[in-house]
C-alpha positions in Angstrom: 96.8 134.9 132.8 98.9 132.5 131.5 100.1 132.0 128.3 98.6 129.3 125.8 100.5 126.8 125.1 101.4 125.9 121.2 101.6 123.2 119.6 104.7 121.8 118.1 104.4 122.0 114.3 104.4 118.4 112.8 106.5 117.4 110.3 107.1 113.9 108.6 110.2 112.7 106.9 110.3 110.1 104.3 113.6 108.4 103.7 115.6 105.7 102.5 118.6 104.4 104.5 120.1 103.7 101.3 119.7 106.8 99.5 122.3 109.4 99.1 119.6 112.5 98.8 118.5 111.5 102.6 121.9 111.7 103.9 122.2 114.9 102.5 119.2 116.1 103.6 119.5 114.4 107.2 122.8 116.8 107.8 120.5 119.9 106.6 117.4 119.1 108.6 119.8 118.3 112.0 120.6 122.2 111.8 117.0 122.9 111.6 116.5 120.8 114.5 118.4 122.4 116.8 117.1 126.2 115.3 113.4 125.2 115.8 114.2 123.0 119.0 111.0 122.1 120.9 108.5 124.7 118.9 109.0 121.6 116.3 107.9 118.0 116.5 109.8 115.7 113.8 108.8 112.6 112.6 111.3 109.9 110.7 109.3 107.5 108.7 110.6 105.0 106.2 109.8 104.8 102.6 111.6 101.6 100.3 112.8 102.8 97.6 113.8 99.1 96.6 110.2 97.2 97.7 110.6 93.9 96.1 113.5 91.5 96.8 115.0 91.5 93.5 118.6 92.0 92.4 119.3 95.7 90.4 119.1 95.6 86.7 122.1 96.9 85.1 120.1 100.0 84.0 118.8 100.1 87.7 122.7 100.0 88.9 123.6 102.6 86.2 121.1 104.7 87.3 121.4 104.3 90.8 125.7 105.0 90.8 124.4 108.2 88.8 122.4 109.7 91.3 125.2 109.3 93.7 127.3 111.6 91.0 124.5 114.2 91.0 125.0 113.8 95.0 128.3 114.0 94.7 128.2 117.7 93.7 126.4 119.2 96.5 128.3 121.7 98.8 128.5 119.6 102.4 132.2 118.0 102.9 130.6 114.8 103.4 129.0 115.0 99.3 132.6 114.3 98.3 132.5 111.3 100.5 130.0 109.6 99.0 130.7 106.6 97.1 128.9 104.8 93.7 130.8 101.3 95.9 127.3 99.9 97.0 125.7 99.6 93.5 129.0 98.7 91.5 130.6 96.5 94.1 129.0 93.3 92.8 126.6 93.0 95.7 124.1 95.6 96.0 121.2 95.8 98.0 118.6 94.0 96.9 115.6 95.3 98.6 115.1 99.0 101.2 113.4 96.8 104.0 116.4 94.9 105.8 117.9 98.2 106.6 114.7 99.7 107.4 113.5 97.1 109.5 116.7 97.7 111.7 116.0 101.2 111.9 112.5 100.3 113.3 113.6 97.8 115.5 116.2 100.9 116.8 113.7 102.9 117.3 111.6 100.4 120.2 114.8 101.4 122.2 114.2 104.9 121.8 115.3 107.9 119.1 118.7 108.3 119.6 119.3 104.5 119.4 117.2 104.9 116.2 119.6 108.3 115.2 122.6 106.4 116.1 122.0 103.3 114.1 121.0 105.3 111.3 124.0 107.2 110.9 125.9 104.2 111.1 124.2 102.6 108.4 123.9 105.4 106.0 128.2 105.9 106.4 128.8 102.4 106.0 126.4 102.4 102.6 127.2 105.3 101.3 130.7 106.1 102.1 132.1 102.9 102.2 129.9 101.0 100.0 128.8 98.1 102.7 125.5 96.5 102.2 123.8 97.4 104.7 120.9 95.1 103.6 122.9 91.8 104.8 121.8 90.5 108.3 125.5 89.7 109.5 126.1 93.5 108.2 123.0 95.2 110.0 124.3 93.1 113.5 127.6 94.4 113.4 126.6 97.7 113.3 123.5 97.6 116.0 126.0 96.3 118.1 128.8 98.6 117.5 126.2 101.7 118.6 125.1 99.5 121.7 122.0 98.1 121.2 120.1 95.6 123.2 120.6 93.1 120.6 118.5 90.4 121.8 115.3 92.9 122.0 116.8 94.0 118.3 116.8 90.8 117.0 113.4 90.5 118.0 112.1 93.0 116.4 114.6 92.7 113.7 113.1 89.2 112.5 109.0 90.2 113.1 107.3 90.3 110.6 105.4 92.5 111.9 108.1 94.9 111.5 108.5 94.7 107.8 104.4 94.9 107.6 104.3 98.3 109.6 106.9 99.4 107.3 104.8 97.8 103.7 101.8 99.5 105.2 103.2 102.9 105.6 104.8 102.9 102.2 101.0 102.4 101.2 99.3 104.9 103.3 102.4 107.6 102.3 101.9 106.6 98.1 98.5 107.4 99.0 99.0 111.1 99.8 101.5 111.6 97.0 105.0 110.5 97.9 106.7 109.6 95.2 109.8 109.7 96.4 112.5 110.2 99.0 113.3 112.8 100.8 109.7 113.8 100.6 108.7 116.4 104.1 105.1 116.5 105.1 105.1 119.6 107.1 101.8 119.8 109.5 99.9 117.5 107.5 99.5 120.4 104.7 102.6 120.6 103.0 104.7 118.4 100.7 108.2 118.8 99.7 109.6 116.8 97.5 113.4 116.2 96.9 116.8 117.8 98.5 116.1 121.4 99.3 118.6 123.9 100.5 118.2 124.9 104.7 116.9 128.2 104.1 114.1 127.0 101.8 113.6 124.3 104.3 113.4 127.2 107.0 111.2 129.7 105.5 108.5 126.4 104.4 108.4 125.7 108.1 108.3 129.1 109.2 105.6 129.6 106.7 103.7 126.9 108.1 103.7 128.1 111.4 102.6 131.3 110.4 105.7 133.4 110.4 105.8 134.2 106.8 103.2 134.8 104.1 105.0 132.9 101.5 108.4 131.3 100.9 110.6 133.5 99.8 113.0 131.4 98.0 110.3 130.5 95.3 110.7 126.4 95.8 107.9 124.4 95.0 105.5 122.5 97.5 102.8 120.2 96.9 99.5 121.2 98.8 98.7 117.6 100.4 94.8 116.7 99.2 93.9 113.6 101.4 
């Protein structure tokens, strides 16, 4: 007889091109990627942080330059990397949904192009302080991962685009996210926030099964809708 077939367990990731907890978290979840390999499905999704075209207040940039601190302190090489540059360089991003747009419009061309692009923009951000909200910014860099950039720029400028990305934030605030990096793991589980790999691992393994509870003690959010 053969065997059945599983599944892949489904998990969603919310992020942020321009948060510093994402990147983080990216670099934590690409290990878990490669562990899990085809027995997981993943799912990148984006949620603005930054909605409304508005500049930053000054508590908004204060605020902002400290959660890069707090990121600052975590123990991958790349934390001491990270740079406060894009909210205290005099122009910061005013909105999420230029970047994120270009990460949708990367992803009609496939994931890697979308995974490529999205590296790019996160070390140019948060690194080196570029904002990557800025059209002549976000073109430079598709074309320096070699994109078709007159399919890009298509997609780039729809507003279609920026709706499918307004409408998800919606649908995602919906079922609780609150915030980035949120994981949505098999359409059960929430968790919220930078996480270690092993709690990551034992959530997912949990989920499919493997183990009865996390044994890390980290907090989840059982998803209701």
């Amino acid at each position: 007889m053969r065997a059945l077939l599983l599944k892949p367990l489904q998990i969603t990731v919310y992020q942020d091109v321009l948060c510093a907890w994402c990147y983080l978290a990216d670099l934590r979840l690409d290990i878990l990627r490669k562990e899990f390999g085809d027995t997981v499905r993943w799912r990148v999704r984006p949620y603005p942080l930054r909605v409304v075209d508005t500049l930053p207040t000054e508590r908004e940039l204060r605020g902002l330059s400290e959660e890069v601190e707090r990121a600052q302190a975590e123990p991958e090489p790349v934390a001491r990397l990270l740079s406060k540059d894009l909210w205290l360089s005099g122009d910061p991003p005013r909105s999420s949904l230029p970047g994120l747009a270009a990460l949708e419009a990367a992803r009609l061309q496939g994931p890697q192009a979308r995974a490529y692009l999205a590296k790019a923009m996160q070390r140019a951000a948060l690194e080196q302080g570029v904002n990557v909200a800025r059209t002549d910014v976000v073109f430079e860099l598709a074309s320096r991962v070699g994109l078709a950039m007159n399919d890009f720029s298509a997609a780039f400028h729809s507003e279609e685009t920026r709706r499918l990305i307004l409408d998800e934030h919606r649908l995602a605030s919906s079922r609780g996210v609150r915030g980035v990096p949120t994981l949505v793991i098999n359409g059960r589980w929430m968790i919220c926030g930078l996480r270690d790999v092993a709690e990551y691992r034992e959530h997912i393994l949990t989920c499919m099964g493997k183990l009865s509870e996390p044994r890390s003690g980290g907090s989840s959010e059982r998803l209701v809708h």
